[in-house]
N, C-alpha and C positions, 0 to 999 in steps of 0.2 A: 515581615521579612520579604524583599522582592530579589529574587533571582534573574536573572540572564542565561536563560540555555545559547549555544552556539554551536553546530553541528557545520564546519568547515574549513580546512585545513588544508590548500594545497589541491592534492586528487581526492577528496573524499566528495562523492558524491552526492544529488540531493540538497545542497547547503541551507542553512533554516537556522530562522532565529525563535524562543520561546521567550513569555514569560510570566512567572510563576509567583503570586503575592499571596502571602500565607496559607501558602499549599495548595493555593487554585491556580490554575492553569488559565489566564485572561487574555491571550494571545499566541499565534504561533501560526508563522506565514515560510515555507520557501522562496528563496533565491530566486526559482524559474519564474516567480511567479510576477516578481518585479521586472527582470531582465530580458522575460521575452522568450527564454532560451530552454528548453527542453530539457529536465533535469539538470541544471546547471549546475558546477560546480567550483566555480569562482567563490572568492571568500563573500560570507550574506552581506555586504555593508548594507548593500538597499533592504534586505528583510529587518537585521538588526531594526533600524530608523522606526520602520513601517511596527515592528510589534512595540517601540515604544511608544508611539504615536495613537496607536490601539488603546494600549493600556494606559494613556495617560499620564505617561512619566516622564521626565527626561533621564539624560543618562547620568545625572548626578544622584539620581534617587535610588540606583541599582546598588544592591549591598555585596552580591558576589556574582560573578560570573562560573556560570559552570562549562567547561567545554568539553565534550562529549570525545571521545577514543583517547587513549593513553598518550601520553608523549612519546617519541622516537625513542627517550632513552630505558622508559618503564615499559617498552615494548619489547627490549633487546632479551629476557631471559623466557618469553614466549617462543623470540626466533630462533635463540638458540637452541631450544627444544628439536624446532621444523626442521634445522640443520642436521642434527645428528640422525633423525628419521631419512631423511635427504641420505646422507650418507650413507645409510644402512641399508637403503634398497639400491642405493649407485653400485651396489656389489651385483645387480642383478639384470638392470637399466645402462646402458652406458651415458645416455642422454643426460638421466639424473645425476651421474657422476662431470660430468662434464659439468651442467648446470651448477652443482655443488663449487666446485671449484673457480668456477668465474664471479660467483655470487658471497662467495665465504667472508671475505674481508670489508665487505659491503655493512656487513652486523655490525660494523664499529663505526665506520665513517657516518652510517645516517643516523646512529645514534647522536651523534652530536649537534645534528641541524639544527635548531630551533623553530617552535611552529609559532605562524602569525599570531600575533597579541592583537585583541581591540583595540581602538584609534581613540583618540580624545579625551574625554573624563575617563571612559570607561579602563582607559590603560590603567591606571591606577587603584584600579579595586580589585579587590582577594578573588585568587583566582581559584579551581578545582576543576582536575580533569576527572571523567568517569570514563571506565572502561568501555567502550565500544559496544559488549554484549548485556554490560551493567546496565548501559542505559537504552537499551531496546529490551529487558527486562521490568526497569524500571518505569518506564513509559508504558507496558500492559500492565502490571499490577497497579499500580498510584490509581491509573484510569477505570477500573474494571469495577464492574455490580456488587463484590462478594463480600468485603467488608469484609469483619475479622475472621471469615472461614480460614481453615487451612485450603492453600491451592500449590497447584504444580504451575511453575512458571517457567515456559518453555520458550528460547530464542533460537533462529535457524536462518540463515543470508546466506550469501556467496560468501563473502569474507569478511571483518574488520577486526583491526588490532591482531591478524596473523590466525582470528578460532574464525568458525562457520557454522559454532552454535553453543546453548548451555543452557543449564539445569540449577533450576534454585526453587527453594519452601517458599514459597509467602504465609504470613501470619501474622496478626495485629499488629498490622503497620509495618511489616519488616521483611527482609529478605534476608535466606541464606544459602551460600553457592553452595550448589551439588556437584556440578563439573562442568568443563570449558572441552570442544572439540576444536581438534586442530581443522584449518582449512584443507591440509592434504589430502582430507577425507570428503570437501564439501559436492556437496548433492547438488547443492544453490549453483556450482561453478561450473558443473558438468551442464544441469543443466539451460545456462548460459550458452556456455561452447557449443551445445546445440541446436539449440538457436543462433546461433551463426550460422552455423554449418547452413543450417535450414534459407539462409540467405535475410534475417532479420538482424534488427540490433540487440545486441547480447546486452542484458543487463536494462531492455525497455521493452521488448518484442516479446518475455518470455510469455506473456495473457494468449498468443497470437497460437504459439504451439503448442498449449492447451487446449483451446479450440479446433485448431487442428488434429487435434488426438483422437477426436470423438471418430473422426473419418477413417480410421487406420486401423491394423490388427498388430497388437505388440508383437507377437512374436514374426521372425526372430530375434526380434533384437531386444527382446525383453530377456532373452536368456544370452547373447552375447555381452551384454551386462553385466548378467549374474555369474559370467564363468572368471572377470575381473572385481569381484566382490567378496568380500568376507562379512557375511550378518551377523554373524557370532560375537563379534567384538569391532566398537567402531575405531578402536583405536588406531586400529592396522587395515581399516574399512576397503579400501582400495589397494592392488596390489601396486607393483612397481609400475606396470605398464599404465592401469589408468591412472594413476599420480600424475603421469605429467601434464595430464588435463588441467584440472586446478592447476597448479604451478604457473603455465600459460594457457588458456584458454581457447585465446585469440590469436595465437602468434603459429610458430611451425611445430614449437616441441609439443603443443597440445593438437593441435588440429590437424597433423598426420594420424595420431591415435583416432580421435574421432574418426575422419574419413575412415579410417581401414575397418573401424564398426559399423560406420553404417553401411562401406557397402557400394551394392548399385540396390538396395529397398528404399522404396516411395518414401516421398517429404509426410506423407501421412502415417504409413507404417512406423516409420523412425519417429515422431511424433507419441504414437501411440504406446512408443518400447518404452519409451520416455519417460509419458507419465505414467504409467505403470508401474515401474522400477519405482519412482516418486514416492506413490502411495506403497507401495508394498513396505518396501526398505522402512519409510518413515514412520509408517501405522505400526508397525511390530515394534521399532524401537521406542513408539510413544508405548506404545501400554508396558511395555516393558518398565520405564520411567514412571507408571500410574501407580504400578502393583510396587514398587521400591520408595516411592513417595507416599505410596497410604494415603491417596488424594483422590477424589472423583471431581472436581472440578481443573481444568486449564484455562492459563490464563497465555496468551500467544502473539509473538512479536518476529519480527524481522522478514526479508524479502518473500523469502521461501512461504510462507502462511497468506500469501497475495496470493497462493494457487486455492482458488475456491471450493473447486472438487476435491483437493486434499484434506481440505478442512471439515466437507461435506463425511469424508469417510472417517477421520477424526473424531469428530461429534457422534458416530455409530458404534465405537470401539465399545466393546462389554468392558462396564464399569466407568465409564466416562459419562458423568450426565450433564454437562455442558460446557463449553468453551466459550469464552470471550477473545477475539483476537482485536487487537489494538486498530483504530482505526486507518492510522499512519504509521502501517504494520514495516514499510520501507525504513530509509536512513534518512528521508522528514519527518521520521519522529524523534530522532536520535536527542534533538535541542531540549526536546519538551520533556524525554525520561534526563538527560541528563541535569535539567531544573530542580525538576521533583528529586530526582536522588539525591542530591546536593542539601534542597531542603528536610527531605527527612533523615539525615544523617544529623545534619545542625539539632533538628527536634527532636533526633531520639525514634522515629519513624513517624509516619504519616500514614491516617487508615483513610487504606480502600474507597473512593467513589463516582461513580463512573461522571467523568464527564462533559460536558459540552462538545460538540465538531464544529458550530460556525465560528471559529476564533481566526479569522483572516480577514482583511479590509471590508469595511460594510459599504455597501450602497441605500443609500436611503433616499425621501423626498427631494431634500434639496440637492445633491448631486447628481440624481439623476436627471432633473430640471433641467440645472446646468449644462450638461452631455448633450441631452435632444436638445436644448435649445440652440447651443454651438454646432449642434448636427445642419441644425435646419430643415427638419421633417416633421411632419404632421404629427399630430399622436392626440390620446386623449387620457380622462381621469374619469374609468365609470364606475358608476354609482356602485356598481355591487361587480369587482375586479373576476372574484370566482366567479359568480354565476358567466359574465361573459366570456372569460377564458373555457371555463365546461364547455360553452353549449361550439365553441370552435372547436376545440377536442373532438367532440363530437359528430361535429359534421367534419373529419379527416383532416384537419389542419394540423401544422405542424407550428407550439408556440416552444419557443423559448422563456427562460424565465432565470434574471437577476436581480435579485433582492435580496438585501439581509448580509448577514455575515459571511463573506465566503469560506468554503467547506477546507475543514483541517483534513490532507490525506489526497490519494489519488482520484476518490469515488465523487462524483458531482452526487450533492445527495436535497436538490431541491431549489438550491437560491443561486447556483451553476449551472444550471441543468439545461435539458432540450425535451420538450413532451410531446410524442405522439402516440395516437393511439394504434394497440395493435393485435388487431383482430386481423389483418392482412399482412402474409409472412413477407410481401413484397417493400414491407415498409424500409427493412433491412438495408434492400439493396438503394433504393430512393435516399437514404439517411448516407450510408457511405457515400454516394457521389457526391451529395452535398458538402460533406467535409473532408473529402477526399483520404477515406480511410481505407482501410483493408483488412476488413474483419472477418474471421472464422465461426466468430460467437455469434449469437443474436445480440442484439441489444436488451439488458435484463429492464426488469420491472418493476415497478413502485406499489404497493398495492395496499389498501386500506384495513391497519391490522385487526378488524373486526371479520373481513372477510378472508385473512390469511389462512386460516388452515384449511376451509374450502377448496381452493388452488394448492396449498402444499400441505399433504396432510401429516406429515415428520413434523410441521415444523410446532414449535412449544410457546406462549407468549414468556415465558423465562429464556428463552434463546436469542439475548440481546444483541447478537452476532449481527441476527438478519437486518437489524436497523442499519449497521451500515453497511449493506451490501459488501459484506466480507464472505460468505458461505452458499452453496448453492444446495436446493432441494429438488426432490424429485415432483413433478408437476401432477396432480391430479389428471383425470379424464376430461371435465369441468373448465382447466387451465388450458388443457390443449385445445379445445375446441375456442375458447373465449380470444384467448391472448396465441395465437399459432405465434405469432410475429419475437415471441421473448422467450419460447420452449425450442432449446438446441434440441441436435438432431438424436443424444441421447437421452431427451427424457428429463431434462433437468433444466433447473432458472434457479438465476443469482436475483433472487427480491430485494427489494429494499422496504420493508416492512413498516409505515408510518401510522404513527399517533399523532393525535390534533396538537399535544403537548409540546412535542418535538419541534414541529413547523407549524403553526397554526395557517398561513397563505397559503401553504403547497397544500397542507390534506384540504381545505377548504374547496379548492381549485380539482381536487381528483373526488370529492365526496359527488360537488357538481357534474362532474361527469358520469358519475355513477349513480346518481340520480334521473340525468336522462337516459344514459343509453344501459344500465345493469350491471355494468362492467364494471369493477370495482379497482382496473388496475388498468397503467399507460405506461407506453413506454418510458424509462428514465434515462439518458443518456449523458456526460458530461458535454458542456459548450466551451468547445474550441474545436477550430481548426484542426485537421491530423498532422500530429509533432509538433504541436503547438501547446502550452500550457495550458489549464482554465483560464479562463478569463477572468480577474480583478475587478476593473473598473466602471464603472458605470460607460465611459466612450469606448472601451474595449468592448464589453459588450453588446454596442450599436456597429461596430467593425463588422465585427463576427456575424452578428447576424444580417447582415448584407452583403457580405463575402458568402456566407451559404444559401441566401435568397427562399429564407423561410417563411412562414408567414404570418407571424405577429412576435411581438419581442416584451413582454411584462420585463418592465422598470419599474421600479420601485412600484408607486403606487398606479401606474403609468401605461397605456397601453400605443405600440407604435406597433401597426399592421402596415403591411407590405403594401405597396404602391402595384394594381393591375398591368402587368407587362405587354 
């Protein structure tokens, strides 16, 4: 049975195509990733193409299409839920009453819109929407280590389909819902809007005031928070006044509440209320959901679980002995749960298995030929590609490196990537100008999981998290001194934890390194430009690496070193 996920509809963010042949996941590429365009949001056509093209098929071989968030009209008795809450606090808010009233009649007319269908063959084949938080549920369990355990399966975003988060059992093969939160309560949206405030983009910047956090002292504004909060019950999580954050975010009815919280306190301090609130709020409410689910395992999805230290405190909760958070924890994974749910509904469920991340355009021998050769630049093919990538590593170079499947998810996790070594914290700042970023974090690390708990002694080799750089640990003594350059300023690093299995070129290429110089870990960075996607292509990534004037670039089997300036 081959499925068609499709995660794109208008304004939904993210847009991504999947696809899923008898319950394997054999492709799943973003929109941004074709277009050029920074989270793009445009309908996938160019992804759709590109995952058939992967997988082999055309579009007359696809049996159903699944398309991932509800339709406008199966959406309406969620909204109508949000409205009467709306209503109920416009007794207290004038705003929200105002709001209520401009917006009321809106429940019926966009119910009727219709959302884009597939072009061409594909128009014609059976179609299934999944609900929005279904299939960011769906997308960690299907994908996740645990097999017929019982697990807790936790989702949490800004928004989709009208909730901003929800609870469901996984168990051979199956899910079943525990509960849906509305977004009037979501954590995801505030904090977005704060990230505005902060002067970033809301909804792509939030990594940036996590980083910033580490700098700041929550209070006070970890308790001007708390004095618009209700923990007790998340149903009523927010009072009237911070409601009209979510509501709008980014407009005036949200972003006057903001301002008057934060204030005249520092971009760090507010940072730091921030994520505080984050962990606090969400850590209580997860175990809460551990001890009602009679689960020690989580399986975790959607925007919110991108915050790494959240997750980092997550995985510490007494009675929680490990999480898996979905790799393409965003709304790029939305195509790929909404496949797999599709198909384990058709089969009756589908067990648990973790797997693959390079399911996006490959570069291999002969494209990449093609790329340098159209480039017109020197390059070679050595004999042993690790040993001489290491021994550059080594003497301070900075290699890039595309080969192989490009990585499903935000994380460059090897055949994306940018490698340098970092023993020198100044690498940091040398790495931002070149791709003209503006990071608060370090740059994390890749490190050799024979030598991982060495450098982070938390961490477990069952904590399959760390592979893709979803979670951060606290650094050993060992770490600080080896790698200064990927230990932030609290004490912690987002590893990305590699087996030979995994990538067999990238651990080859870090083992060499680690053989000359001891050091068993370099930096790992994604290769693109800043607001710029990853990079695709075999010619994209000759672009790239000459727009940042690095100095050597692995192609496929391929080595193109930088020309002495």
């Amino acid at each position: 049975m081959i499925v068609l996920g499709i995660n794109g509809n208008r304004r939904d963010h993210n847009s991504a195509a999947a696809v899923v042949i008898d319950g394997k996941v054999v492709a799943s590429v973003e929109e941004e990733r074709i277009s050029r365009i920074k989270c793009d949001n445009a309908y996938p056509t160019g992804a759709i193409a590109e995952v058939l093209s992967i997988a082999g098929i055309r579009a007359q071989d696809v049996d159903v299409v699944a398309m991932a968030n509800l339709s406008r009209w199966d959406q309406k008795p969620i909204l109508d839920q949000l409205f009467k809450r709306v209503a109920l606090l416009g007794k207290q808010e004038p705003e929200l009453k105002k709001f209520y009233w401009k917006h009321v009649f809106e429940r019926y007319t966009r119910a009727l819109r219709p959302r884009r269908k597939p072009e061409g063959a594909l128009a014609d084949k059976p179609m299934q929407a999944i609900g929005h938080h279904r299939a960011h549920a769906a997308s960690a369990y299907y994908c996740s280590p645990f097999g017929d355990e019982r697990v807790g399966v936790i989702t949490l975003d800004g928004a989709g389909d009208f909730s901003w988060g929800s609870v469901w059992v996984g168990a051979h093969g199956k899910m079943q819902e525990v509960l849906h939160l509305s977004y009037l309560n979501s954590i995801g949206l505030l904090y977005s809007a704060i990230t505005h405030h902060l002067g970033f983009i809301a909804g792509r910047h939030e990594g940036k005031v996590l980083g910033l956090a580490a700098f700041g002292n929550p209070e006070p504004f970890l308790s001007r928070l708390m004095a618009h909060t209700n923990p007790k019950d998340w149903n009523t999580l927010f009072d009237a006044r911070l409601t009209r954050v979510p509501l709008r975010p980014v407009s005036p009815m949200g972003t006057e509440v903001v301002k008057e919280l934060c204030g005249d306190l520092s971009r760090e301090d507010i940072a730091a209320g921030l994520q505080a609130y984050t962990e606090q709020m969400i850590c209580a409410w997860v175990q809460e959901q551990v001890g009602k689910l009679n689960v020690s395992k989580l399986v975790l999805a959607g925007g919110v679980f991108s915050n790494v230290k959240l997750n980092q405190r997550i995985l510490a909760l007494p009675g929680v002995d490990n999480i898996y958070v979905h790799p393409n924890m965003g709304d790029g994974g939305l195509a790929t749960g909404a496949a797999l749910e599709v198909y384990a509904l058709a089969l009756g469920g589908l067990r648990p298995t973790l797997g693959g991340v390079y399911l996006g355009t490959r570069i291999d021998r002969e494209n990449a030929l093609q790329a340098l050769q159209a480039a017109g630049v020197s390059f070679e093919e050595p004999e042993n590609l690790a040993q001489t990538v290491g021994r550059l590593l080594a003497d301070g170079k900075v290699v890039a490196r595309a080969d192989g499947g490009m990585e499903y998810g935000p994380r460059a996790l090897g055949n994306r990537t940018v490698m340098a070594p970092c023993h020198d914290p100044s690498i940091n700042q040398w790495l931002n100008k070149k791709f003209a970023r503006t990071e608060f974090m370090p740059f994390a690390p890749v490190i050799l999981q024979e030598r991982a708990h060495e450098y982070f002694p938390d961490w477990a080799e069952d904590q399959i998290a760390a592979r893709f750089m979803t979670i951060t640990y606290d650094a050993s003594d060992i770490a600080k001194q080896n790698i200064p350059a990927a230990v932030h300023i609290d004490g912690t690093a987002r590893p990305q934890v590699l087996r030979r299995e995994d990538n067999p070129g990238y651990y080859d290429i870090l083992s060499e390194y680690c053989t000359i110089t001891g050091v068993p870990s370099v930096i790992n960075t994604s290769f693109n430009m800043h607001e710029e996607p990853i990079v695709r292509t075999a010619a994209e990534a000759i672009r790239a690496f000459e727009a940042a004037g690095l100095d050597a670039l692995v192609l496929g089997p391929f080595l193109y070193r930088a020309q002495p300036r």
